[in-house]
N, C-alpha and C positions, 0 to 999 in steps of 0.2 A: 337716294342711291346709297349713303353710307350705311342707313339703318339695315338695307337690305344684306347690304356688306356684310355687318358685323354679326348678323342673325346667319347670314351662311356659315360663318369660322366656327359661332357658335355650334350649328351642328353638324361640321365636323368634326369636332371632338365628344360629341353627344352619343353615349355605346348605344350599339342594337342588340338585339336578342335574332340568335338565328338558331331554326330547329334541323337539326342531321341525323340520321339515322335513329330517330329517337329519342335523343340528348339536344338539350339548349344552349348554347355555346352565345358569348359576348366577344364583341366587338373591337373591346377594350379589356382592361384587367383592373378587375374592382377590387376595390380596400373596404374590407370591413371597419365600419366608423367606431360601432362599440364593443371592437374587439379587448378580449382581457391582458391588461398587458402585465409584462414577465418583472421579476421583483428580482432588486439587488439582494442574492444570498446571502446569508452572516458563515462568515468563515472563522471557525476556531480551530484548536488544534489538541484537543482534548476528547476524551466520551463524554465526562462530567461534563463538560462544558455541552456538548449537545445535550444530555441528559436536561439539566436545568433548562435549557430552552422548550426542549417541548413539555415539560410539568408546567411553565410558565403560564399555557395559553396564552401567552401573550400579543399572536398577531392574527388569532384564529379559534374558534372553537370546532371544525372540520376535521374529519378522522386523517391521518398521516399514515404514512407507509416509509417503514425506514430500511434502508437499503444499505447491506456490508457491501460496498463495490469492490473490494481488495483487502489485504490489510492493514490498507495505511490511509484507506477512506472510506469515508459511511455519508452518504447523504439523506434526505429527509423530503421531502414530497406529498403533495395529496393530491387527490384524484381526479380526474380525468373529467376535463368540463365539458360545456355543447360543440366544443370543435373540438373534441380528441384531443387538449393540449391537458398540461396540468404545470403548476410554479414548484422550483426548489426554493426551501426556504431557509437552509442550513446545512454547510459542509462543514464535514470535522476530517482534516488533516492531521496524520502523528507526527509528532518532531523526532524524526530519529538521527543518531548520532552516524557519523561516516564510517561506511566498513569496508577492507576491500579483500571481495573474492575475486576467485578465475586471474589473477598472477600474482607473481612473485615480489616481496618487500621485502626492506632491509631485517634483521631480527629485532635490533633495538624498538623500530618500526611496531613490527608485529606483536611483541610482547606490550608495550602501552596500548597498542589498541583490542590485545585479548583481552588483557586486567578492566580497560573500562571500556569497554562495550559488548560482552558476554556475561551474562547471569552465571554467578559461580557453580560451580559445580563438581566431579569426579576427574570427569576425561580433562575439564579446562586449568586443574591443580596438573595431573600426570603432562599436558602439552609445555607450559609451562616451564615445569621441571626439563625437561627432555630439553628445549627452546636454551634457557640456562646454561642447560651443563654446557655447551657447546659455543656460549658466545664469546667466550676469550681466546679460544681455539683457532688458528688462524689458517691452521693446513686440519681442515676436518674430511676425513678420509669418508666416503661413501657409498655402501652397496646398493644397489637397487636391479632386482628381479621384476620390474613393471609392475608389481602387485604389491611390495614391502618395500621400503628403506632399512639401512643399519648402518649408523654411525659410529665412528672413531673422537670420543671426546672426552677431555679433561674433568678426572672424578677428582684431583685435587691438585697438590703442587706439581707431582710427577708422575700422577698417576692417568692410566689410561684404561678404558672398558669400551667395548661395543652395548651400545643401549638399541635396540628396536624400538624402530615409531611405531606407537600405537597405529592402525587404519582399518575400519574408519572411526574414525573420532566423533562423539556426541555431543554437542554444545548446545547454547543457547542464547545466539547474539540476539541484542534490540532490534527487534525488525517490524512488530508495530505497535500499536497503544500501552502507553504505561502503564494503565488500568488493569492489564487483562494478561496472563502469565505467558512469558514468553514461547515460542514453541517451540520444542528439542529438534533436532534432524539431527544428519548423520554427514561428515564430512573428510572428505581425501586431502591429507597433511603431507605437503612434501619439500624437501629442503633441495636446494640447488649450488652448486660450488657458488663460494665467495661473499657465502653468510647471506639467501635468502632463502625466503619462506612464504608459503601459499597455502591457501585453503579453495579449497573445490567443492560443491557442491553434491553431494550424491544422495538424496532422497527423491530426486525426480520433483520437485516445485511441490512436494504432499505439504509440506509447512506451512506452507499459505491457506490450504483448507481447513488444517486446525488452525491459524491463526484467525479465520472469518469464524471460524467454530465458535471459539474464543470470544471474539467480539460480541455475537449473537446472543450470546450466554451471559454473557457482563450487561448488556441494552435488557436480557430479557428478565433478569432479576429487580435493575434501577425501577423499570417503566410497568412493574406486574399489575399494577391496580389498573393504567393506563391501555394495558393487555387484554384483561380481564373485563375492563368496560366496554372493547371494541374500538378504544380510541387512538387505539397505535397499533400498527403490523408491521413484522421483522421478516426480513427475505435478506437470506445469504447467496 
């Protein structure tokens, strides 16, 4: 009686195969045994650093597909096995420094984080200057017609001028891989009573596509022989 038992439990949990319209449908839900299982990525925070990895061969000799996903990450992949799946084998992450657009900061604020964290430049000497003349000023007088500013600020000991903000301003803050030249856009400067300051965004998010541009161009130079043999492909 128990054997009969234990042979019944047994298959009930034993799948069926059943046919519907067509299609084979089970009873239960099966686990493929020698499925290919997924690999702990290597995350750096460099190109070089992925660069050296895939010249490496080191975990593979299978062709790779390298991917700019944004500008501040590029992953690395190969292709697509018997179940449509495929392993990432390396993310590169940029370190970049803190920057803050879209409101208002102190000027002290704002001018250490223009100095170190924009690539120098024309417009970022002239912001600067303007930022300056104005920060010992404590009653700084200001026009603004919604499209320009003109300030009231201290050209010396007693003296006084109207300077016009430059708008829009072109810069070049850190925004992704050290490797690979920052990308310039265009930004709206504007000052607010009781000494603060903002930058705004106004190229419509285009920097990002020269920044993948960028990336692209930097991978497709390191990896050309790698290119050139079929054993790496780049997609921005």
């Amino acid at each position: 009686m128990l054997k009969e038992f234990v042979q019944y439990l047994l298959d009930l949990k034993r799948p069926e195969t059943i046919e519907a319209s067509g299609k084979i449908y089970s009873t239960n839900q099966l686990y493929r045994l020698d499925k290919e299982q997924p690999v702990g990525e290597i995350n750096v925070r460099s190109l070089s650093g992925l660069v050296d990895y895939v010249k490496s061969n080191f975990d593979h000799e299978r062709s790779l597909m390298i991917h700019v996903k944004s500008p501040t990450e590029v992953n690395v992949f190969d292709s697509l096995n018997d179940v449509n799946d495929r392993r990432t084998y390396i993310k590169a992450g940029a370190l970049l420094p803190s920057i803050t657009f879209e409101q208002f900061i102190d000027r002290e604020k704002f001018q250490i984080m223009l100095q170190a964290c924009f690539v120098q430049n024309e417009h970022k000497l002239t912001v600067l200057k303007v930022i300056s003349s104005i920060v010992e000023d404590s009653a700084v007088t200001t026009i603004d017609d919604g499209l320009s500013q003109r300030v009231t600020a201290k050209t010396g000991v007693a003296t006084v001028e109207n300077i016009n903000i430059p708008n829009p301003v072109t810069l070049k803050p850190f925004r992704t891989f050290a490797e690979v030249s920052q990308p310039e856009s265009e930004f709206v400067l504007r000052l607010k009573e009781g000494g603060r300051v903002g930058l705004f965004e106004a190229d419509g998010g285009a920097w990002e596509l020269n920044a993948m541009a960028n990336i692209a161009e930097y991978l497709s130079n390191e990896l050309s022989e790698e290119i050139e043999a079929k054993k790496v492909y780049i997609i921005d």
